[in-house]
N, CA, C and O atoms as CSV, one atom per row, in Angstrom:
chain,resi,resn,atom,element,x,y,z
A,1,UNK,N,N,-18.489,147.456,85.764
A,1,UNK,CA,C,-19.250,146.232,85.998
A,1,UNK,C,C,-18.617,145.469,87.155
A,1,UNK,O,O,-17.425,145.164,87.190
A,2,UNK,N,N,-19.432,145.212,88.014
A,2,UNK,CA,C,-18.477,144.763,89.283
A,2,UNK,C,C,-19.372,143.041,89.158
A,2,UNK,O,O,-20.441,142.811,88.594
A,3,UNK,N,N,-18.521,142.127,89.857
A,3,UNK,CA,C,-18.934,140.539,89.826
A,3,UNK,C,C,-19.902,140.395,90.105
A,3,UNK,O,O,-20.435,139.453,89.518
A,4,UNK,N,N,-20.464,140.874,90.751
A,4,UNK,CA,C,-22.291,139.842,90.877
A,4,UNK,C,C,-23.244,140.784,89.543
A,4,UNK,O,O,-24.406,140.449,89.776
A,5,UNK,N,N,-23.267,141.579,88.543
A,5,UNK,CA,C,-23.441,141.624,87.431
A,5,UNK,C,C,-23.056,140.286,86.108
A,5,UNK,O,O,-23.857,139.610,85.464
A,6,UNK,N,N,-21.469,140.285,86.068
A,6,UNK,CA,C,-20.859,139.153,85.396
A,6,UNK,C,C,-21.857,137.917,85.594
A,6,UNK,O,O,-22.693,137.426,84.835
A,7,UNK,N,N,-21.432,137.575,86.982
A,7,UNK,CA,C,-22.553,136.413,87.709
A,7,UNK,C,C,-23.587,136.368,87.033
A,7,UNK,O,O,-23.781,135.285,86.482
A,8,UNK,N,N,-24.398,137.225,86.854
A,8,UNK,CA,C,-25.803,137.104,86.579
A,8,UNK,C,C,-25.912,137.149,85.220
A,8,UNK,O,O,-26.812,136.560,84.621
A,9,UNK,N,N,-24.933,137.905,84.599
A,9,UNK,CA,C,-24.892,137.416,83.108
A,9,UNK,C,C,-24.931,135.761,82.564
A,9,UNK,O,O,-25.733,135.022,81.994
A,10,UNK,N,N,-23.678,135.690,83.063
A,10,UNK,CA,C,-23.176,134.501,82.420
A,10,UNK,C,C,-24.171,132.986,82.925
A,10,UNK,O,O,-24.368,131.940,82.306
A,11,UNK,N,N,-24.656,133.450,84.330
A,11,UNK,CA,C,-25.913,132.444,84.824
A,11,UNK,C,C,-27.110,132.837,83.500
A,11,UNK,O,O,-27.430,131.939,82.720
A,12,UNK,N,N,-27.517,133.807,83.403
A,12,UNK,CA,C,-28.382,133.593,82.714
A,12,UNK,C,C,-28.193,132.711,81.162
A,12,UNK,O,O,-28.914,131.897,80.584
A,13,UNK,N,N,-27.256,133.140,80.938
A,13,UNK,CA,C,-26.542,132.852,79.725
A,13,UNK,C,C,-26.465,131.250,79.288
A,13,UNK,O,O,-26.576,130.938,78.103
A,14,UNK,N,N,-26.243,130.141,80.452
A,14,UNK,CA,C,-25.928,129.250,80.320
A,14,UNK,C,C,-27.263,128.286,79.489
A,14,UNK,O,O,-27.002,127.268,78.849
A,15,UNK,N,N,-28.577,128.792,79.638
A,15,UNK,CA,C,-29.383,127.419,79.000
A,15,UNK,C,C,-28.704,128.232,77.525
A,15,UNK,O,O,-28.094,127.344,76.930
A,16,UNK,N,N,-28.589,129.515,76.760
A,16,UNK,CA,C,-28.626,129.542,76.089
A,16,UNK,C,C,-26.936,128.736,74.745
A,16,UNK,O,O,-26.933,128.420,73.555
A,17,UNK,N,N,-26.076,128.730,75.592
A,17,UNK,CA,C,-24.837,127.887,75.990
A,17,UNK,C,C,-24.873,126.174,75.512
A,17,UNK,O,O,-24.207,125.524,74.706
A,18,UNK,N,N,-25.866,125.874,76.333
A,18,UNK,CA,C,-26.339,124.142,76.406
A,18,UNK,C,C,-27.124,124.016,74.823
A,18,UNK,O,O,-27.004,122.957,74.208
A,19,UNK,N,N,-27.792,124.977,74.325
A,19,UNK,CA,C,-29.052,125.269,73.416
A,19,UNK,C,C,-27.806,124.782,71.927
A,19,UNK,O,O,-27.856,123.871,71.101
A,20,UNK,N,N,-27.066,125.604,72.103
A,20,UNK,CA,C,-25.687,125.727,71.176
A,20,UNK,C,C,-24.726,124.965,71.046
A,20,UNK,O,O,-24.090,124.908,69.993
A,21,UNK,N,N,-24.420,124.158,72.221
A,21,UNK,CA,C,-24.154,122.831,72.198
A,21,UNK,C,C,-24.693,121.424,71.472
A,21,UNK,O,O,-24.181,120.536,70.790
A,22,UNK,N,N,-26.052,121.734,72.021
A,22,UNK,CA,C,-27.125,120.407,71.311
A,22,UNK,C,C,-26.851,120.641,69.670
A,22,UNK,O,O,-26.415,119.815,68.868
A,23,UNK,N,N,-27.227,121.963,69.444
A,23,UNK,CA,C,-27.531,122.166,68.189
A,23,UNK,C,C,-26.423,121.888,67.488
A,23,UNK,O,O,-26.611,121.368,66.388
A,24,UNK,N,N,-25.298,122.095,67.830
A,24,UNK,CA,C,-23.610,122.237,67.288
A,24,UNK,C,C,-23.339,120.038,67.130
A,24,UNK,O,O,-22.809,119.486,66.166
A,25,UNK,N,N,-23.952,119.262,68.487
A,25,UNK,CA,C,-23.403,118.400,68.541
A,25,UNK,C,C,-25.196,117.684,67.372
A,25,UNK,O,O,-24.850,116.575,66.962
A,26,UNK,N,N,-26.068,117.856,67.068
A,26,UNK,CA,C,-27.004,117.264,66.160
A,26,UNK,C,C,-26.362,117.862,64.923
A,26,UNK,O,O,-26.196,116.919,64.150
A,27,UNK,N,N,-26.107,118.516,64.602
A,27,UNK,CA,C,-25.128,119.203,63.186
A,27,UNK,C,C,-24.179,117.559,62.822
A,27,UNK,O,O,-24.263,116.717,61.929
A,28,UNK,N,N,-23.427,117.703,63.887
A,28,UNK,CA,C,-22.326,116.647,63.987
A,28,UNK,C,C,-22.277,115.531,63.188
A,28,UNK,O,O,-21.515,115.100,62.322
A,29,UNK,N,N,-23.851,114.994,64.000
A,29,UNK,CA,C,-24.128,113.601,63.676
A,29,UNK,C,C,-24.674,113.317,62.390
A,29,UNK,O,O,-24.463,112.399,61.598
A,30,UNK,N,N,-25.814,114.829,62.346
A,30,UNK,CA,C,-26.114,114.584,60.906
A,30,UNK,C,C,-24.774,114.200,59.877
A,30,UNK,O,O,-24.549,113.274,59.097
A,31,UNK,N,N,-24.028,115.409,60.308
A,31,UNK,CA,C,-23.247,115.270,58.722
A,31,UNK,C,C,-22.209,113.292,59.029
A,31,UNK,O,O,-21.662,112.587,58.181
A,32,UNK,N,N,-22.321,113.130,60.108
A,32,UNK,CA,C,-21.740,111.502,60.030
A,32,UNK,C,C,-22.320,110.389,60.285
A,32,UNK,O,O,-21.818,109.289,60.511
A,33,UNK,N,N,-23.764,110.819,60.226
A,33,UNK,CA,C,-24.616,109.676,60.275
A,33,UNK,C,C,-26.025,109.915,59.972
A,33,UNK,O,O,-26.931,109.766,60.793
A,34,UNK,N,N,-26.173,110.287,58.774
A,34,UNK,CA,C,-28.046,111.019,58.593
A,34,UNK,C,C,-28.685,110.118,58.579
A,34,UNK,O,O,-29.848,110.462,58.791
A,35,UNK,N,N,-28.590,109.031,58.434
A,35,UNK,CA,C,-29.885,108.228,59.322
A,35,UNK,C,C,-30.125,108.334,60.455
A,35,UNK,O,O,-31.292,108.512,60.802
A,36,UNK,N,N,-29.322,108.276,61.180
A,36,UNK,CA,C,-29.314,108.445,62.767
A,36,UNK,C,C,-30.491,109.868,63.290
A,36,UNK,O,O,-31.422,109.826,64.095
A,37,UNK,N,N,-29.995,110.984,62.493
A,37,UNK,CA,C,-30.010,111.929,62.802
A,37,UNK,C,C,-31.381,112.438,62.699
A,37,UNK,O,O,-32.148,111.870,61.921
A,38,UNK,N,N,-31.871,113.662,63.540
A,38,UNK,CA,C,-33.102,114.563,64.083
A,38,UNK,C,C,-33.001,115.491,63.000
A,38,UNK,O,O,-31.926,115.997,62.678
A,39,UNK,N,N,-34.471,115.814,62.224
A,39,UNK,CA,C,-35.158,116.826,61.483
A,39,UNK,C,C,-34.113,118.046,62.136
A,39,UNK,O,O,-33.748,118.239,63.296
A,40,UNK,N,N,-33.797,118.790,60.827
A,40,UNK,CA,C,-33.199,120.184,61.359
A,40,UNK,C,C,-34.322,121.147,62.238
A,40,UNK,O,O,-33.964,121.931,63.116
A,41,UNK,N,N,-35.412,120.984,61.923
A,41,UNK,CA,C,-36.551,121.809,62.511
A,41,UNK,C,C,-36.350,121.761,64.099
A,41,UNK,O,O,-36.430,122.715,64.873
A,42,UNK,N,N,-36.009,120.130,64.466
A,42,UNK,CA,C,-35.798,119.487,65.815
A,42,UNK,C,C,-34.592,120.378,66.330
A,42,UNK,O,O,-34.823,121.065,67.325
A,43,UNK,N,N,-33.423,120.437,65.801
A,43,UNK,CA,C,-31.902,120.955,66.084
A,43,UNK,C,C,-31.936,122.640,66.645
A,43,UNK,O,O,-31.297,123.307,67.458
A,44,UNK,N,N,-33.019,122.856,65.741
A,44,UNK,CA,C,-33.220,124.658,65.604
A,44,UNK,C,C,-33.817,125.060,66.642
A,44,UNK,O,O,-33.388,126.059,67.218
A,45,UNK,N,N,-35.587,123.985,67.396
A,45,UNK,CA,C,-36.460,124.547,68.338
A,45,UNK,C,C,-35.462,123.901,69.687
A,45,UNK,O,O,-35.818,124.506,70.698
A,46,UNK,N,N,-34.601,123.119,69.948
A,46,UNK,CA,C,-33.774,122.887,70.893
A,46,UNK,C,C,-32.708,124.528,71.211
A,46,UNK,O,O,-32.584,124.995,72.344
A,47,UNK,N,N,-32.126,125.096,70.082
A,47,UNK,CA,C,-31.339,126.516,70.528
A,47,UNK,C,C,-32.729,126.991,70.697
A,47,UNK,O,O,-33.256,126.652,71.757
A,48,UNK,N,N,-33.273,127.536,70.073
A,48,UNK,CA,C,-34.511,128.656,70.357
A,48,UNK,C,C,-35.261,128.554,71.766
A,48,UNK,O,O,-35.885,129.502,72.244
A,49,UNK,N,N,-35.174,127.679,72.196
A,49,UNK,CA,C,-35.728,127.393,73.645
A,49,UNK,C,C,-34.718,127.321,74.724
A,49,UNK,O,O,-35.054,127.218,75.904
A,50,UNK,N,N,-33.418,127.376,74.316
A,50,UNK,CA,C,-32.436,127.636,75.156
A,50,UNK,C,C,-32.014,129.391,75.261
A,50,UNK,O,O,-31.492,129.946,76.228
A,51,UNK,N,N,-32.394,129.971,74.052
A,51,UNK,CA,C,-32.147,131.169,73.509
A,51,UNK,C,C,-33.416,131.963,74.261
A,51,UNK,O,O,-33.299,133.055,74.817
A,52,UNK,N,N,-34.455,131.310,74.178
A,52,UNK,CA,C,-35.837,132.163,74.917
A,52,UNK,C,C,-35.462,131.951,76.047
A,52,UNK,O,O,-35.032,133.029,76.459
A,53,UNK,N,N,-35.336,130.984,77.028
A,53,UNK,CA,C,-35.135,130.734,78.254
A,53,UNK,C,C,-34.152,131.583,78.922
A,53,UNK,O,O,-34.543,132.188,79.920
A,54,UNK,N,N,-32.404,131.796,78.371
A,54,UNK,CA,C,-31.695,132.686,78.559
A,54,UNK,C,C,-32.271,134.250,78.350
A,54,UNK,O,O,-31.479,135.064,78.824
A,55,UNK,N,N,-33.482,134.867,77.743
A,55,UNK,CA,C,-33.682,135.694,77.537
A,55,UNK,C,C,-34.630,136.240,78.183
A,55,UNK,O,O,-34.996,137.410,78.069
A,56,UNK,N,N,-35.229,135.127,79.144
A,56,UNK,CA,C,-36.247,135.543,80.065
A,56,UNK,C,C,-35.561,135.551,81.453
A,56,UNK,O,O,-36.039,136.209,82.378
A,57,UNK,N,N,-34.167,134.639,81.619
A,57,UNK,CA,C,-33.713,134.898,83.218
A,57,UNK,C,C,-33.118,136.367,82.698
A,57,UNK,O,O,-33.508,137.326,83.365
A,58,UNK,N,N,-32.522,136.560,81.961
A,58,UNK,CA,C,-31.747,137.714,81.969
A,58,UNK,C,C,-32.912,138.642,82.178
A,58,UNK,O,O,-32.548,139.397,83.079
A,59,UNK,N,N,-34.384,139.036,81.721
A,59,UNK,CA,C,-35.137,140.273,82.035
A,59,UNK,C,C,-35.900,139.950,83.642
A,59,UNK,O,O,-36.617,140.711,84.291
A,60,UNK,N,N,-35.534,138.810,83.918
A,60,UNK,CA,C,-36.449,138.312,85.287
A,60,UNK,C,C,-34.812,139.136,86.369
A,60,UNK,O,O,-34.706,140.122,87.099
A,61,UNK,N,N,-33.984,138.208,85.963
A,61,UNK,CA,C,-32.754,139.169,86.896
A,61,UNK,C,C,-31.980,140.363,87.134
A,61,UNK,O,O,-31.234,140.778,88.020
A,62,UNK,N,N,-32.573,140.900,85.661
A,62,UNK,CA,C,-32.278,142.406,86.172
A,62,UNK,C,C,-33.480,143.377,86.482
A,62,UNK,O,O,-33.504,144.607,86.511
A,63,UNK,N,N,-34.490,142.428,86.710
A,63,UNK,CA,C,-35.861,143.375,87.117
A,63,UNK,C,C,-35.769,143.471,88.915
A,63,UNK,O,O,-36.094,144.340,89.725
A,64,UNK,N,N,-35.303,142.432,89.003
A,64,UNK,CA,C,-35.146,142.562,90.420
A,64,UNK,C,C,-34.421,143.553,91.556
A,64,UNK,O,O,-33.419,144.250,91.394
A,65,UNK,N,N,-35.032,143.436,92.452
A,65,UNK,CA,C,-34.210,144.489,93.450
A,65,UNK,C,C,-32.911,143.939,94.077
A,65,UNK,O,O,-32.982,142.969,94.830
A,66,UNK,N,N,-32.116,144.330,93.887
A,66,UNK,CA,C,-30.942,143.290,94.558
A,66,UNK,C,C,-31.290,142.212,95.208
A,66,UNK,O,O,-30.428,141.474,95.685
């Protein structure tokens, strides 16, 4: 695997990264403030759309021709 592979991994990788973050930091709050806090349904379609998104650069960037 030579670096501009890695590259393109880990680029693609990143909404799914941010997705896991949100979800990790709404977990958070729930458990220290559930009033405050967003429907788990809300927590879940925030990764899943970071998770689809990462899963479409990754087949969009390796379809390509260099």
């Amino acid at each position: 695997m030579n670096l501009k592979v890695v590259a393109k991994v880990f680029g693609s990788l990143i909404p799914a990264m941010i997705g896991t973050y949100l979800l990790v930091k709404d977990y958070i709050a729930a458990a220290n403030h559930p009033e405050w806090s967003v429907s788990p349904m809300v927590m879940w379609v925030k990764f899943g759309v970071g998770l689809i998104v990462s899963i479409i650069l990754l087949f969009v960037v390796f379809r390509q021709k260099n």
